[in-house]
N, C-alpha and C positions, 0 to 999 in steps of 0.2 A: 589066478593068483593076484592078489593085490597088489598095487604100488601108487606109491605116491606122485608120483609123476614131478613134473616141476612146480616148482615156486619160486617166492621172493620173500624175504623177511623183512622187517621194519621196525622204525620207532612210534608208537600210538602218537600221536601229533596232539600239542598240548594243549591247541586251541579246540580241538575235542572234546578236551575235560573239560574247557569253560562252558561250551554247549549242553554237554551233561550234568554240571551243574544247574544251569539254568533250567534245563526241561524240569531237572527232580524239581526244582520248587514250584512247579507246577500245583502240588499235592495241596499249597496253602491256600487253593480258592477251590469253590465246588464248582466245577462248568458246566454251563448246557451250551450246545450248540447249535446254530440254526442255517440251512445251506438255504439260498436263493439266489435269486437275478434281478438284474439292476437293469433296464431299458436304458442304454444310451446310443442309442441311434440317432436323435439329432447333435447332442456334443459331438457324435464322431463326424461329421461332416466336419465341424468347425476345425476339428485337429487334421483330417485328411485334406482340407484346403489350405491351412498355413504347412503341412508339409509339402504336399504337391509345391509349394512358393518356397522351399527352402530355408521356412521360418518356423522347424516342427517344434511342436509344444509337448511339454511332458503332462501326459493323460494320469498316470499314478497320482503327481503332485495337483491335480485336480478332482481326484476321487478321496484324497486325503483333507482337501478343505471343504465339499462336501460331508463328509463325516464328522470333520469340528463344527460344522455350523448343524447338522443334527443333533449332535454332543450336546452343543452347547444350548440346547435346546431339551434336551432331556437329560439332565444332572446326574438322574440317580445312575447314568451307564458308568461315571466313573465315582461312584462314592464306595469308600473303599470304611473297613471295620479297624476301629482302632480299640485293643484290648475286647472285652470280654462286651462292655455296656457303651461305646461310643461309636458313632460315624463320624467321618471327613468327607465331605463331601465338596469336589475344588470348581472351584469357578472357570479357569484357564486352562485349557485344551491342551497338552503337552504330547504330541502326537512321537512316537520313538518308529523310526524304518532304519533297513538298509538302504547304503549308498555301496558303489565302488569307486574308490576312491583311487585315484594317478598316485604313486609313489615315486621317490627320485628314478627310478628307473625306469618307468613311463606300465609299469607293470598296475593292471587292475587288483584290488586289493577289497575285501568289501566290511566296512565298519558299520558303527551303531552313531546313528544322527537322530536328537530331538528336537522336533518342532516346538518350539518355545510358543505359547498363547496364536496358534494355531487358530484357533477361532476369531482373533482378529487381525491376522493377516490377510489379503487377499490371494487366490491362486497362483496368480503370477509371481507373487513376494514368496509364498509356497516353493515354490518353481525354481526361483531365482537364486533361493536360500541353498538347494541340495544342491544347484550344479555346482554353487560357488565351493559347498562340502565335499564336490569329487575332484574339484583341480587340486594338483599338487602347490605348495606352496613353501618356499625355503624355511621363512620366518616359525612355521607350524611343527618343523623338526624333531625341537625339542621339548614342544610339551608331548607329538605325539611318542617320543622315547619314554618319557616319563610313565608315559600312558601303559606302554609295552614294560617297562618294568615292574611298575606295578600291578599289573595283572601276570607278570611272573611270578614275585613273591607272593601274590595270593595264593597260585598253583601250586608254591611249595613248598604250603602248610600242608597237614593230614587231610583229612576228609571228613573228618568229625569236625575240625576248627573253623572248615570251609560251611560248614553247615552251619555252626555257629555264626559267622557273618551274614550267612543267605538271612537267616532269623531275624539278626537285629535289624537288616532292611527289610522282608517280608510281612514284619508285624508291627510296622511303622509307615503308615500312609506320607509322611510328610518326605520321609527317605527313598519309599516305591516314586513317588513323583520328582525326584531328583535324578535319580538313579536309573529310571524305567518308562518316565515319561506316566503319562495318565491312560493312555490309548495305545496299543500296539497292531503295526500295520506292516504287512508283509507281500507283496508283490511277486509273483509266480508269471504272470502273463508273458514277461518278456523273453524265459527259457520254455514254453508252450506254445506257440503263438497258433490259434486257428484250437487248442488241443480245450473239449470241453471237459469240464469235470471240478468236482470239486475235493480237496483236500483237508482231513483234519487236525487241528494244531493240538499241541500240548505247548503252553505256554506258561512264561514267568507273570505275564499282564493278564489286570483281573478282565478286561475286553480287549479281546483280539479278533485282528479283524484280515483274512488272507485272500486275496485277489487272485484270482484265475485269467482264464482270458478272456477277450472278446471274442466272440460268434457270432453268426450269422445262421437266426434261429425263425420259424413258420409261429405266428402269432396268430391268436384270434382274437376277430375286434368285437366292441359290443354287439354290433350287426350281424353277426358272423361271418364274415369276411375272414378272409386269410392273406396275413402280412407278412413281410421278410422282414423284422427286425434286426438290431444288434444290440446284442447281450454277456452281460459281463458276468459271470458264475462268482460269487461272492461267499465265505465261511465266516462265519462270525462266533466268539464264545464270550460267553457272558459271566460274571461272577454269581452264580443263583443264590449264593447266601443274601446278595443285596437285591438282585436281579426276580421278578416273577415274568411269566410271561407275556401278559398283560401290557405293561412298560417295554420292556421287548421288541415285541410287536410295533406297539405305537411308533417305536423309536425308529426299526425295518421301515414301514411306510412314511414315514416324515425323510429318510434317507430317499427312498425307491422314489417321492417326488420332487429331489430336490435334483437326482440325477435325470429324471425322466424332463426337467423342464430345462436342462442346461442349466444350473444354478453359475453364477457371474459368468457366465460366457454371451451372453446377450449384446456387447459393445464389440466384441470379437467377431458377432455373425452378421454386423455391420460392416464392419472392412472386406 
């Protein structure tokens, strides 16, 4: 005989809907995705020694100024289609992650933070930007209320109206970079840690880019030799309307050598 045994009922949590929203416009780019690994085995000394010294460095906001300085190096990853016959195509690096952020009640919290010209900060200004974006802050209150209200009243319009808005910023580059930042980067390693694999996004950003962990993985050198590396499992998806693979690719190995040679970490593996 059947029974339903126990449960619990509930209210759909409304911040659901805004995630739901977000994935559907996913639909407004064609993506290809590409999974690899990123060799950083010598940066990670340099972060296992400033934390062994109780001076740990955030590894994310150093894989994230990496990526603006490849970005920023091959254009067409963020040139975005405006109407039917135009591109935009933007110069400055506007990188969008989460943070979680201290609320008055010391309660972790996790928002949307964009790196503003990303490509000419350097990692540590990176770095320095998010934590200052996870302490809580009195003065920050009431725009962040504002913020909370207005993303309620979004919520509670229809769902055709909510579309309507997704539209008028989806098919307006100049508003997708306001609003969404130029690059989307998503960080997974620190709820996996040691866990290898890669994950596939459905995303509102025409490039996203979602981070795994680091490993400890058997490598073969040109010689053939066999190495312990560490390695960071990387997802990337591209806008293919703008994107061929070609560009792509370049863009893959111009990143894989800018992690593999410690990009600005050099004055760091002096101390």
């Amino acid at each position: 005989m059947f029974t339903v045994g126990d449960y619990t009922k509930g209210d759909f949590p409304k911040n659901r809907e805004i995630m739901i929203d977000a994935l559907d416009v996913s639909k407004y780019y064609n993506h290809i995705v590409g999974l690899f690994d990123l060799d950083v085995t010598d940066a990670m000394r340099v972060f296992d020694a400033y934390k062994d010294e109780g001076k740990p460095l955030s590894f994310t906001s150093w894989i994230m100024k990496c990526i603006a300085q490849a970005v920023s190096e091959h254009k067409e990853i963020q040139t975005l289609r405006y109407g039917k016959k135009k591109i935009v195509t933007f110069e400055n690096v506007d990188i969008k992650c989460m943070v979680e952020k201290d609320d008055a009640e010391g309660n972790k919290i996790p928002i949307h933070h964009i790196i503003r010209k990303a490509n000419e900060k350097t990692f540590l200004e990176i770095q320095e930007e998010i934590r200052v974006a996870q302490k809580y802050k009195e003065e920050r209150r009431s725009g962040e209320k504002r913020i909370k209200k207005k993303q309620g009243t979004i919520m509670s319009f229809p769902k055709f109206i909510r579309n309507i808005i997704w539209h008028t910023v989806m098919t307006n580059p100049f508003k997708v970079k306001k609003h969404l930042g130029t690059i989307g980067v998503s960080a997974l390693g620190m709820f996996g840690k040691g866990m290898r694999g890669w994950a596939i996004p459905k995303t509102p950003h025409s490039t996203q880019f979602l981070l795994g962990s680091v490993v400890k993985m058997p490598v073969v050198t040109d010689d053939d030799q066999i190495i312990i590396r560490r390695i960071l499992n990387v997802t990337v998806s591209f806008n293919h309307d703008i994107v061929d693979g070609g560009p792509a690719v370049r863009f893959v190995g111009r990143l894989q050598e800018l992690t593999n040679e410690a990009f600005q970490l050099e004055d760091l593996m002096k101390k």
